[in-house]
N, C-alpha and C positions, 0 to 999 in steps of 0.2 A: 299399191304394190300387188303382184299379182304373183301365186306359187303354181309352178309349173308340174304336172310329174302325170304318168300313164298310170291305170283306175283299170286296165282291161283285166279277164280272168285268166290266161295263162299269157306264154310267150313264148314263140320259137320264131327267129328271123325269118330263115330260109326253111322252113316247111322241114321235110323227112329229108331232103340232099342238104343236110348242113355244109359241107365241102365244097358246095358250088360258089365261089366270089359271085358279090351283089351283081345285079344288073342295073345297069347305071340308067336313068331314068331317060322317057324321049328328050333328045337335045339337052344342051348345056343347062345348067341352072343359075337363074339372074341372080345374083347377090342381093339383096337388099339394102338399102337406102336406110340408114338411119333419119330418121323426119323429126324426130324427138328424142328429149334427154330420156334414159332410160328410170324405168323405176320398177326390177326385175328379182324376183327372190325364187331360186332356182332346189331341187332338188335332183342330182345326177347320180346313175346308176354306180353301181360297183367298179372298184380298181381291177382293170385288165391283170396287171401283174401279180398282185394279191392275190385275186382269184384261180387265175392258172399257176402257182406256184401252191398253194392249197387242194388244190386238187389233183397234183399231181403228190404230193407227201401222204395226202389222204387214201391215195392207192398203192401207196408203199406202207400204209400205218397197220399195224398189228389189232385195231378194231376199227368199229364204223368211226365216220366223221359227218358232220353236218356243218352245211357252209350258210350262212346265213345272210341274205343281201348281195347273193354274186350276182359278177357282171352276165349277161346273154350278148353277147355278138359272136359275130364269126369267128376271133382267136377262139374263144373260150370253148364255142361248138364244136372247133376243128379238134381242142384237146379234149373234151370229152368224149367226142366219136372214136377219138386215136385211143384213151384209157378204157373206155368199152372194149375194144378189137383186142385189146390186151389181157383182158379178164376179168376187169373192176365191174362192179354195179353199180351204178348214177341213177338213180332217181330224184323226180322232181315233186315236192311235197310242199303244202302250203305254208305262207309266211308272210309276214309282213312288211316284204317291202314293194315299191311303187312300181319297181320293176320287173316283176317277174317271181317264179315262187325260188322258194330252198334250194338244196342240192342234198341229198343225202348218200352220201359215199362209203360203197362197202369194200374192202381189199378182196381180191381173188389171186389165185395161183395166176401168176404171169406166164402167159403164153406165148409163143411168135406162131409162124406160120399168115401173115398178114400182111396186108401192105397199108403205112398212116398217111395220112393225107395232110401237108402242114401246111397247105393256102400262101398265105405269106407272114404266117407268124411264126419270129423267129421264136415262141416262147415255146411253140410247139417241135421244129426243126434243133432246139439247142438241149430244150431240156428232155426231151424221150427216149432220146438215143440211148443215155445211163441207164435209163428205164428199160429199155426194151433189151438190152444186153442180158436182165437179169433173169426174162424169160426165157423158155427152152422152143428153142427152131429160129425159121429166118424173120426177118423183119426187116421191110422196104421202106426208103422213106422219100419222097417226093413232094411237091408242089406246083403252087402255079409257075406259069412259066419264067416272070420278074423273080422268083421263088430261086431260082435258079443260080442268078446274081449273086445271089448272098452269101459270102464268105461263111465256110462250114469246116476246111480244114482241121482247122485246132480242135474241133470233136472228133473229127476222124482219127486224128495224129494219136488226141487221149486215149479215145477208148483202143486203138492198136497194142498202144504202151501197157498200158492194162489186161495183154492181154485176149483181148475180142475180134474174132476174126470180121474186119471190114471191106466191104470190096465197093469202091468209086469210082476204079477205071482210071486211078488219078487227079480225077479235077477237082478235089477238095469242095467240092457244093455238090447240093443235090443234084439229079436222083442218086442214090446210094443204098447199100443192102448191109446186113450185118447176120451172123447167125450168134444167137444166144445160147449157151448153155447151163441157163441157170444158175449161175451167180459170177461173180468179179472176184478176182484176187485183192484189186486196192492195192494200199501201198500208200509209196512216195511215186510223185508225179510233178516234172518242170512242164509247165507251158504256157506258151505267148498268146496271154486274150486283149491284148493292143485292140483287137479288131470288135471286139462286144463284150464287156463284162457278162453277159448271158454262157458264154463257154465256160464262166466257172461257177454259176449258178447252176447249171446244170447237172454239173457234176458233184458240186457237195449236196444237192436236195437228194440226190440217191448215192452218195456215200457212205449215209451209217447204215446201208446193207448191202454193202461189200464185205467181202471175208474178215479182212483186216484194216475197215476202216480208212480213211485218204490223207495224206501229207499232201495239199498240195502247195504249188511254187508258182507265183507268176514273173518269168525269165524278162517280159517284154519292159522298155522302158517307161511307156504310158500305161496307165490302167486305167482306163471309160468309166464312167457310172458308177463309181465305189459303193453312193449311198445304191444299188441296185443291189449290190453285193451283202450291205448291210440289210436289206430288206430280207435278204435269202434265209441269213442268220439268223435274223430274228424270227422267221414263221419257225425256223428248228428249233429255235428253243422254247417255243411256245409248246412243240409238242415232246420236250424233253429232251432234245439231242444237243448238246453243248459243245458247239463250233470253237474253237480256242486259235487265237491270230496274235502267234509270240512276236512278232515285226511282219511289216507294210508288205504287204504280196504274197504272205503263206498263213492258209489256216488247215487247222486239225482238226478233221471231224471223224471220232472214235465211233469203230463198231457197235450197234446194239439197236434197240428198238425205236422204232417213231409211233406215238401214242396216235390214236385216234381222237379227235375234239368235236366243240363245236364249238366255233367263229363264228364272229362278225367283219364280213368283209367291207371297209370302209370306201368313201364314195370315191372316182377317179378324180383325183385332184388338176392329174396332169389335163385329162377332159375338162376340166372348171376354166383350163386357161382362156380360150379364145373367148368364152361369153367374160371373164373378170377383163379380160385387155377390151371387150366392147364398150366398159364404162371408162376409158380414156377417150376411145375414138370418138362419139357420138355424145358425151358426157351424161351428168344421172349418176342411179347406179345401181351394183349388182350384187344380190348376194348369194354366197350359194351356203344350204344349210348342210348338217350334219360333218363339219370338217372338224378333224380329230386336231385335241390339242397337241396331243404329240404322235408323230409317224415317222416313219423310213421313207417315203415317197416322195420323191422328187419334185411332183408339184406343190409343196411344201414352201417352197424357195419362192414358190408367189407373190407371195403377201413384200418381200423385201425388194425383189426385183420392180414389181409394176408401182412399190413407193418410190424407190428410184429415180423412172420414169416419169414421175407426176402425182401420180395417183395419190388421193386420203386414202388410208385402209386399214378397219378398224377389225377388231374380233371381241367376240361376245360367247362368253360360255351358255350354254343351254343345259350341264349337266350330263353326265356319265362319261366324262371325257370326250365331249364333241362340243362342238359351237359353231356359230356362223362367222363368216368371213364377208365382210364388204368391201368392196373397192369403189371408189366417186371418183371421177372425174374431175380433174380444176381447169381444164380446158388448155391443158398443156401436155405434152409429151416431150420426155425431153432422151436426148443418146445417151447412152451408158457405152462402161468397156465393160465384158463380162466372160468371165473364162467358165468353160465346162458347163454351159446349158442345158445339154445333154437334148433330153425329149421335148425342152421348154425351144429349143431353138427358132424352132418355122414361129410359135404366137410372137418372140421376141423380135423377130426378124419384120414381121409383119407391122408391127408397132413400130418399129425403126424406120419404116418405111415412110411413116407421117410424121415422123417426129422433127424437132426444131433442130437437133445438130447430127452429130455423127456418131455413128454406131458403132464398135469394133467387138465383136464376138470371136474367140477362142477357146483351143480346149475341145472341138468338136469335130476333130477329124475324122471320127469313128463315125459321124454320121454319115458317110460315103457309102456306108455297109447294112444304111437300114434297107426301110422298103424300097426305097430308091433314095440316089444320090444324092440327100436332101439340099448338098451345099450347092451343087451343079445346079441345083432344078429351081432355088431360092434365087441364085443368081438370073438363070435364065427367064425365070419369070416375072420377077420386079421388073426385071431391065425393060420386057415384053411390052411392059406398061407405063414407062417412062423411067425408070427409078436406076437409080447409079449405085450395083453392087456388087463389087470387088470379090471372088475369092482368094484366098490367101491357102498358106502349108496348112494351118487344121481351123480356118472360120473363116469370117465372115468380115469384110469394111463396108459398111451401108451410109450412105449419101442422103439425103432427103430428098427429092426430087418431085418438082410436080407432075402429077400422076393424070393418065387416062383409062378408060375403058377398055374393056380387049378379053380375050378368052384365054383362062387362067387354066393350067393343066394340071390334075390331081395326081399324075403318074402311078396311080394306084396307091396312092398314096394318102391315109388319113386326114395327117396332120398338112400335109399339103393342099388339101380341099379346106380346110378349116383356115390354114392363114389366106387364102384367097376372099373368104368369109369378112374376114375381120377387117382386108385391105377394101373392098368391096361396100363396108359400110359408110366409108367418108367418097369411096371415085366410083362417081354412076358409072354402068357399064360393063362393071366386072362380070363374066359370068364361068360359071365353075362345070368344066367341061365332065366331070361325073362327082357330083355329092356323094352317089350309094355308097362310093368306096370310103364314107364315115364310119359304115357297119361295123368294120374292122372291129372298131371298139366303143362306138356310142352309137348304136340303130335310128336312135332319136333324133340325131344332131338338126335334119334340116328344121325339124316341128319346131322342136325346142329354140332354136335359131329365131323365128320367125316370133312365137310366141312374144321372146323376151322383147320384142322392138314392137309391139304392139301396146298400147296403152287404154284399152278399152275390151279388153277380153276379159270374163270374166274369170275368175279368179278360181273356181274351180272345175274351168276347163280341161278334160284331160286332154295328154296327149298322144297322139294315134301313131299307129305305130307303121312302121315303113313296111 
């Protein structure tokens, strides 16, 4: 078995222009070929979400915070260059993990006069805007150009309601301006986040400093990602703010302080997925270490889903609340019907793809509204390659289909270069027309990729960084 993880002395992706999207390497990138069972024990950096939701409460907390084990890619850069420009101190100080150091988080007088850069993370575009209301002058917000796509309305419509003078010209997405005056009235507030649970994380991470604290109400009849919602809650009451949800769609979060900590940011689970779905495809198997016995994080649902599927999948405690997670291979994959996949979608969809029956996924309309149209782009590209898949009103009917070769499109897209990855390992020929755009949220993916299908590396190889 062989542990994977980076040994270098710091880490910054993208140099001093953190806001510049990766550059995507010469020409496509070949997939690999699984050649052998795998026999892979992995450690993967910090949760995107986790991270930029702690770091964004950490610059609204009434003392310092330290983040311990955050993620580094481009969301995270994009949010700390945006809560710099706002007036927080972020510094990076040593620590122990494989990934990069600390973060240590000081709150400052929130300013505007600025304009944030939010790439194409929606965690940056969804959750700042509360933020940057509370500072005094304007504040612009924009991104990349796919950036653009992204359903933003319902923070506009909020923060109006509230009070906050917004100007968008109308079209409910970026670019948009807003002028702060130093604080929010709060209140009671109805609104429809049908379109990203992220519209109401937003707004309750900077709730309990609003004047009078937030009622809010979601009017819509779907609500996405709840466990995202319960992720939200839970970093507030770690640092003292007690969220209260008297029935399904409205929580209370009362005026008053958010403490200053220090966490440990656990590893991205949802990241774990494509290398844990590699021990179906190529069989073996994979473990990845430090997964928390108990979490709010979506890739959580792992372990249940890919047994499902085929997969043994064992877990093993290590002590302080973490353990390892394995998944083997039985040389089967089989369909499921599964509602609300949420972010697990494209690995699930990808697996589906070889699998021995049929696949029906639900629940996922809201993915239309991530980086790109994942259901369009999943259909589009399977099919690209041989593969028979149905979009439906909110998922997915996937066919099994014998698969060929062909150039797989990441559409800027993370998780969409990653299920290319996974389909890639069993049909020579895939090849992934820009990897970089993993950076989003795992810088490492291709190393790391490669590593784990190797069986003769040694074992305390690091690994390099993009």
């Amino acid at each position: 078995m062989q542990v994977f993880k980076y040994s270098g002395p710091e880490f910054n992706p993208f140099g001093d222009d953190v806001a510049a999207p990766p550059n995507p390497a010469t020409g496509p990138w070949p997939a690999p070929v699984a050649s052998a069972p795998l026999a892979a024990v992995l450690t993967l950096p910090g949760s995107k979400s986790l991270t930029n939701r702690e770091l964004v409460l950490s610059a609204l907390a009434d003392s310092p915070s330290t983040l311990r084990r955050p993620l580094h890619s481009r969301d995270t850069s994009l949010m700390i260059q945006a809560l710099r420009s706002l007036g927080t101190m972020i510094e990076e100080i040593p620590g122990d993990g494989d990934y990069g150091p600390d973060l240590l988080v000081t709150p400052g007088e929130l300013s505007g006069g600025n304009q944030i850069d939010c790439g194409l993370a929606g965690t940056v575009m969804r959750f700042l805007p509360p933020v940057a209301a509370l500072a005094l002058g304007p504040v612009a917000f924009d991104g990349d150009v796919s950036a653009r796509k992204r359903p933003m309305r319902t923070t506009v419509d909020s923060l109006r309601a509230l009070g906050v003078d917004v100007n968008d010209d109308g079209r409910g997405t970026l670019p948009f301006s807003l002028y702060g005056t130093g604080s929010v009235r709060g209140g009671e507030l109805s609104i429809d986040a049908s379109g990203s649970s992220q519209f109401v994380s937003g707004l309750l991470l900077a709730a309990a400093r609003f004047d009078e604290g937030l009622i809010l109400r979601h009017t819509g009849e779907h609500l996405p990602s709840l466990a995202h919602i319960e992720m939200t809650i839970a970093t507030l009451a770690r640092r003292g703010v007690a969220v209260q949800s008297p029935e399904r769609g409205v929580w209370v979060v009362p005026a008053g302080p958010i403490a200053g900590i220090e966490v440990d940011i656990e590893p991205d689970l949802s990241n774990a997925g494509p290398f844990l779905a590699a021990a179906l495809v190529a069989g073996g198997s994979v473990t990845v270490t430090g997964w928390p016995a108990s979490t709010t994080q979506v890739g959580a649902e792992l372990a249940g889903i890919l047994r499902d599927m085929g997969a043994k999948v064992s877990y093993g405690e290590t002590g302080g609340g973490l353990g390892t997670l394995t998944v083997t291979g039985t040389g089967t994959i089989m369909g499921i019907r599964l509602d609300n996949a949420s972010e697990l979608a494209p690995t699930i969809a990808a697996l589906a793809a070889l699998a021995d029956g049929e696949t029906v996924l639900s629940g996922i309309a809201h993915l239309r509204g991530h980086e790109t149209d994942r259901l369009a782009a999943l259909v589009t590209e399977i099919n690209a390659i041989g593969g028979d898949v149905t979009e439906t009103d909110d998922g997915l009917v996937i066919r099994p289909r014998p698969l060929h070769g062909g150039l797989w499109h990441s559409y800027e897209d993370h998780r969409m270069a990653t299920a290319g990855a996974i389909i890639g390992l069993a049909v020579p020929g895939v090849e992934i027309d820009d990897i970089a755009t993993t950076a989003k949220t795992l810088p490492q993916f291709p190393q790391l990729w490669l590593r784990s299908l190797q069986t003769d590396a040694p074992a305390t190889d690091p690994v390099e960084l993009l």
